[in-house]
C-alpha positions as CSV (number, residue, x, y, z in Angstrom):
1,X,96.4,75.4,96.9
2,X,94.5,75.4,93.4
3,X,96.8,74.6,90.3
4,X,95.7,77.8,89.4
5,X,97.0,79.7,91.9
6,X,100.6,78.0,91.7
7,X,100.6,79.1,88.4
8,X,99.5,82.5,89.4
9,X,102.6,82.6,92.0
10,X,105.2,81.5,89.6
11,X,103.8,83.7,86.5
12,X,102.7,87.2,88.3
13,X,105.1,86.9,91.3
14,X,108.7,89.3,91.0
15,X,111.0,91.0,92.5
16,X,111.8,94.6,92.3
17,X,114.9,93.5,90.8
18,X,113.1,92.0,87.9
19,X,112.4,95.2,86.5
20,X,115.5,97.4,86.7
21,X,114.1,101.7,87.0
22,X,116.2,102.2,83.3
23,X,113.3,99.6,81.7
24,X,110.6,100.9,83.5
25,X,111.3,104.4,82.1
26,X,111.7,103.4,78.9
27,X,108.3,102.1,79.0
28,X,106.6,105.0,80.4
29,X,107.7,107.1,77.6
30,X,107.2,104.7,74.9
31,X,103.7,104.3,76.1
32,X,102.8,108.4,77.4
33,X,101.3,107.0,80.4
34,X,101.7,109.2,84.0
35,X,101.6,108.0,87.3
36,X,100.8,109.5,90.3
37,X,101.6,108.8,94.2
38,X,98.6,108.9,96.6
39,X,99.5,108.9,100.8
40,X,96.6,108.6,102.8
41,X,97.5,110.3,106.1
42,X,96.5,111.2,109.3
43,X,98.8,112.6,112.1
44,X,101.7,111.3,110.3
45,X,103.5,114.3,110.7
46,X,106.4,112.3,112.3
47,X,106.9,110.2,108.9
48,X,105.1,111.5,106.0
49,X,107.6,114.0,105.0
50,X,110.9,111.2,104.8
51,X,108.5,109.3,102.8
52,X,107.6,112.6,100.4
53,X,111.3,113.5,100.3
54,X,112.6,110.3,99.2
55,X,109.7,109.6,95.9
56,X,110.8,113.4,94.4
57,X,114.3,112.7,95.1
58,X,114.5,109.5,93.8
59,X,111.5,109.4,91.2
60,X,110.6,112.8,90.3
61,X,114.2,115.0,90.0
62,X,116.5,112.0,89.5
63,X,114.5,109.8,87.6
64,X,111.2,110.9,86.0
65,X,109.0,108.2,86.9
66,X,106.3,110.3,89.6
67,X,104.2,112.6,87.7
68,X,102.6,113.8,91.2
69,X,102.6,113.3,94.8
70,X,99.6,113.9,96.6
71,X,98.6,113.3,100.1
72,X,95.5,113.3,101.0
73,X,95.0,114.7,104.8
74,X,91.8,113.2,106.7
75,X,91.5,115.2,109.3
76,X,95.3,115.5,111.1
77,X,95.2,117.7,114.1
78,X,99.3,118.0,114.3
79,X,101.3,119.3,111.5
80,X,101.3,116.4,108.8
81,X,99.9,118.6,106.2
82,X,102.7,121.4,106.8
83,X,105.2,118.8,106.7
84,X,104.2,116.7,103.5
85,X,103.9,120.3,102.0
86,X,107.1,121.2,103.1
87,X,108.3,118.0,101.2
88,X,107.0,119.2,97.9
89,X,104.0,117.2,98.0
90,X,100.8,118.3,96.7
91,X,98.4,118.5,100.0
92,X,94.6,118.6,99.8
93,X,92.7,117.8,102.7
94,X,89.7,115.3,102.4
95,X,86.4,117.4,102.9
96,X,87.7,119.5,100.6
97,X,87.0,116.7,97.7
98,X,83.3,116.1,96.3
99,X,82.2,118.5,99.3
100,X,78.5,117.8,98.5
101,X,79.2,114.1,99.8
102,X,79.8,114.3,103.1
103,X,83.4,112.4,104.4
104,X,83.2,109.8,106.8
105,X,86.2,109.1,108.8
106,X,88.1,105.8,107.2
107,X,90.9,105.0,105.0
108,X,89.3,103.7,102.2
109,X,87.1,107.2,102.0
110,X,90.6,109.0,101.0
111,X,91.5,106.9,98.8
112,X,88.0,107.2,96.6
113,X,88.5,110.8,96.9
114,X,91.8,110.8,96.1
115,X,90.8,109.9,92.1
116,X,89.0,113.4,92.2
117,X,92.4,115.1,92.5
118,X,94.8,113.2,91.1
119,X,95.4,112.3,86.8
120,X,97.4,109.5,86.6
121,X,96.8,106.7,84.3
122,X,98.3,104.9,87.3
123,X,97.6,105.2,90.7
124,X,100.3,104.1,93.3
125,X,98.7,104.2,97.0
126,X,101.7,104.5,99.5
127,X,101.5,104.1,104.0
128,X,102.0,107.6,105.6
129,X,103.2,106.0,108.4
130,X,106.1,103.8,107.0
131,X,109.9,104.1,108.5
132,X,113.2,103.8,107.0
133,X,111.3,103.9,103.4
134,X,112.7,103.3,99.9
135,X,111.4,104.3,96.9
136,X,111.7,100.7,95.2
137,X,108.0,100.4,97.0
138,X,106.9,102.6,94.4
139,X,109.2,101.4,91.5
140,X,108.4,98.2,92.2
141,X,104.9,98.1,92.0
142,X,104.1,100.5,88.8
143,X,106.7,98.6,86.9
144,X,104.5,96.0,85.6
145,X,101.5,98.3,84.9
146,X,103.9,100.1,82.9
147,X,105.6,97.6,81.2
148,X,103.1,94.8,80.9
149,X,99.5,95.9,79.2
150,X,97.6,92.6,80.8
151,X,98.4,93.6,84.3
152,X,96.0,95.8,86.1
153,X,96.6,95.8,89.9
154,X,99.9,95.4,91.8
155,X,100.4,94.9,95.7
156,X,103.9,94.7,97.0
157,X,104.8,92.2,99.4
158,X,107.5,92.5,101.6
159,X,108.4,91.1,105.7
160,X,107.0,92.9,108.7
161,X,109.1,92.7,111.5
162,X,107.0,93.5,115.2
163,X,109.6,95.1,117.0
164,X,112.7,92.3,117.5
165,X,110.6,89.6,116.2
166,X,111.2,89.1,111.9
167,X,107.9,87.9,109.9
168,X,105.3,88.4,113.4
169,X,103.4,91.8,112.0
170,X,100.4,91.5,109.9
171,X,98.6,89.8,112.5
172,X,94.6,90.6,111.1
173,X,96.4,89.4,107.6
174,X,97.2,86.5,109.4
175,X,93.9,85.9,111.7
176,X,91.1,86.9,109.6
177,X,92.5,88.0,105.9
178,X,93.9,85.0,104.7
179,X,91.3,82.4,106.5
180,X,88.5,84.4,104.8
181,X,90.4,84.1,101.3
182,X,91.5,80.9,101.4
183,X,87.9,79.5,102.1
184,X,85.9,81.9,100.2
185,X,88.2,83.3,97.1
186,X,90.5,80.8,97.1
187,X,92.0,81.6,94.0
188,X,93.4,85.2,96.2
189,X,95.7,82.5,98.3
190,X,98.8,83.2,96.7
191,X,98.7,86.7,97.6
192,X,101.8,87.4,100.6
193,X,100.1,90.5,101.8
194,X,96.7,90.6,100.7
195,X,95.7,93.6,103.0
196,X,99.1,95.6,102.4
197,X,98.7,99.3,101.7
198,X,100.9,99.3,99.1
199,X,99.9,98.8,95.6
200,X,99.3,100.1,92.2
201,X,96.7,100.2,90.0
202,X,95.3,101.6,86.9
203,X,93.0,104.2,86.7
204,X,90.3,102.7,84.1
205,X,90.2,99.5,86.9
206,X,90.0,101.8,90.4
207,X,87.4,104.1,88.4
208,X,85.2,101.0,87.8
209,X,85.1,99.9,91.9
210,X,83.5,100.0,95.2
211,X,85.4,101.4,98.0
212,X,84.2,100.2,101.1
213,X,85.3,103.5,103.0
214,X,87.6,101.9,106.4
215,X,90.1,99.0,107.0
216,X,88.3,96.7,104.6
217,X,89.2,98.7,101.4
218,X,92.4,96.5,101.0
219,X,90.6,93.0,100.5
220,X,87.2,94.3,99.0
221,X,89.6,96.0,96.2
222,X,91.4,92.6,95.6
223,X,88.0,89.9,95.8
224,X,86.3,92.8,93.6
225,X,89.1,93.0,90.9
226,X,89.5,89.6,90.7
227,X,86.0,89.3,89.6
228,X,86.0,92.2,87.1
229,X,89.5,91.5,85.1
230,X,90.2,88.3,86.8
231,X,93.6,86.7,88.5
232,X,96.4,86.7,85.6
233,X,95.6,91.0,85.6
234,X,96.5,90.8,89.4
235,X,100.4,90.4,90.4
236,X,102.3,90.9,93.2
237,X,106.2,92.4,93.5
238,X,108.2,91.9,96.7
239,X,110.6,94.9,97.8
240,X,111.8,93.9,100.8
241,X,111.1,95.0,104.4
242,X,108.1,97.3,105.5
243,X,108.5,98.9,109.0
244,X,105.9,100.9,110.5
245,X,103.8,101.9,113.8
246,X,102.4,98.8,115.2
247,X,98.4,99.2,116.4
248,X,97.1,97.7,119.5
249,X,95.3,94.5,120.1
250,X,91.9,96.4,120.1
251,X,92.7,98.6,117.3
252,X,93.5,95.5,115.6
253,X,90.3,93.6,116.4
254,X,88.5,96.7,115.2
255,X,90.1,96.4,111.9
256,X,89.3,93.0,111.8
257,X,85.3,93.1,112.1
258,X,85.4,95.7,109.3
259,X,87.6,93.1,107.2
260,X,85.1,90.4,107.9
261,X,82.1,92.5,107.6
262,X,83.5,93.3,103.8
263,X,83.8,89.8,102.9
264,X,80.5,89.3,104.2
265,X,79.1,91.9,102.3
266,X,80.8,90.1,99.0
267,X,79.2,87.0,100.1
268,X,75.4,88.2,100.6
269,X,74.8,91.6,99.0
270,X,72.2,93.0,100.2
271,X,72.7,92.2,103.8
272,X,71.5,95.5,105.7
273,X,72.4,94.8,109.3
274,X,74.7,97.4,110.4
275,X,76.9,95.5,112.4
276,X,78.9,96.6,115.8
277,X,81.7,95.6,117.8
278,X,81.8,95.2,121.8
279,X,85.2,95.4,123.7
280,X,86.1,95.7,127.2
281,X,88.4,97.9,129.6
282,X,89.2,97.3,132.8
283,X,87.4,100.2,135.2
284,X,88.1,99.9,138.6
285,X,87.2,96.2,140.2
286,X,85.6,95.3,136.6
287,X,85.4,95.7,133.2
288,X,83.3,98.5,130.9
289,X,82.1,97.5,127.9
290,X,82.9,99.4,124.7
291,X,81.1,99.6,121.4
292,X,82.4,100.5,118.4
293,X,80.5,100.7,115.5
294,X,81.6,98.7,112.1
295,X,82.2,100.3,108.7
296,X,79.9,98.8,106.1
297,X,79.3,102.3,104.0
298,X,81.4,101.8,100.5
299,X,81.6,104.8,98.3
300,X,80.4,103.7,94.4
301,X,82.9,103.5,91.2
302,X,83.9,106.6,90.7
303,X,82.9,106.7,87.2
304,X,80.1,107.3,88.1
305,X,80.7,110.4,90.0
306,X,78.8,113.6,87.9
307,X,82.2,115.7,89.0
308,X,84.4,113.1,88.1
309,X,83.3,112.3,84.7
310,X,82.6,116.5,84.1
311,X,86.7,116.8,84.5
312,X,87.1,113.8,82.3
313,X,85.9,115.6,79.5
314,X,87.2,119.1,80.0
């Protein structure tokens, strides 16, 4: 590991503990800035409300941290939207966003949206899909943006149990995300879940970046804000345990060739192969091959966006 990066773990590495809520409050009205929740979700109706619930009860009517909750709907088919609104969350459903760009399916597409419908001057992106969820995931992440002007991007890291088994989830992280950082941006190491989808930002840093628009949106936001305000504005806070719905092995591979094919894409810009990915089912006495194609479209920085720089100045 570079010196650098041991640095990095020992100076912009906390606990949500560090930062008790009474101190990060303090600093949110001393410096007026507003922060805003963003869940991503699709058919999450069995989860997204709990997770709602518990931010306005613990961060909006108890403790005025939340300025908003938003989730962003891309495309449910059961009742996740009726839920989350039934939660008290605000609820605005993807195409509805910069409707003269088509949406692609992907979750990094509803997150780029999402800065078309949301004001904070810090973005907090939060799992639809997490169980037995506290709202230190959220306190723990926007308390150094809020309390510390030289930090600009916050990922929470945390154990993920797979099923009985402690620490065996996070299997692409393990497989593919941390290999291709480790060789290729090596000063992202230090990072304990690099493709979490946990973390905080502010606004004038996700305003100024690429989203690729599917699984790779995680890692291409980290290698491309490393480069842009470099590694002592990046930190990481651990808040325990994340529990959510495992994905199968093919799911998983899927998500992996979309991870590699946005490192790639850092490596050699202007690489214009659009990529696919076989896999095989059993049918009958043999297998059928399957091929999925890989998500290489990235929407642009949004301020750049005619709509979104209109509402900045009204």
């Amino acid at each position: 590991m570079l010196e650098e990066v041991e640095r990095w773990l020992s100076d912009r590495s906390w606990s949500v503990a560090d930062r008790p809520l009474h101190r990060i409050l303090a600093a949110k009205r001393a410096t007026g800035q507003t922060v805003s929740v963003v869940l991503p979700a699709l058919n999450e109706e069995a989860t997204v409300g709990e997770i709602v619930s518990v931010i306005r009860r613990d961060l909006v009517l108890r403790a005025p941290l939340v300025d908003e909750v938003v989730v962003v709907d891309s495309g449910s088919t059961d009742r996740t939207a009726e839920t989350a609104a039934a939660a008290g969350a605000t609820v605005v459903h993807r195409d509805a966003i910069l409707p003269r760009i088509p949406a692609v399916p992907g979750k990094g597409e509803v997150l780029w949206r999402s800065l078309l419908v949301t004001r904070g001057d810090v973005v907090c992106f939060v799992d639809a899909d997490l169980r037995e969820f506290s709202s230190d995931f959220v306190s723990g992440i926007v308390g150094p943006l809020l309390t510390d002007p030289a930090v600009h991007l916050v990922k929470a890291m945390y154990d993920r149990p797979l099923g009985a088994a402690a620490g065996q989830g996070g299997r692409v992280t393990e497989l593919m995300a941390r290999p291709l950082l480790n060789m290729h941006w090596p000063q992202l190491a230090g990072f304990v879940q690099p493709l979490g989808g946990e973390y905080a930002a502010r606004r004038s840093l996700l305003e100024r970046l690429p989203f690729p628009v599917g699984y790779g949106v995680e890692l291409g936001m980290l290698v491309d804000a490393l480069h842009l305000v470099g590694l002592d504005a990046l930190a990481q806070v651990d808040v325990g345990v994340r529990k959510h719905r495992h994905q199968d092995g093919q799911a998983l591979g899927r998500m992996a060739a979309a991870i590699y094919r946005t490192a790639q894409l850092r490596l050699a810009r202007g690489h214009l192969v659009r990529p696919s990915l076989t896999q095989f089912e059993r049918a009958g006495a043999g297998f059928e091959p399957r091929t999925y194609s890989v998500d290489t479209e990235e929407r642009p920085p949004m301020a750049g966006v005619a709509e979104y720089r209109a509402r900045r100045v009204a």
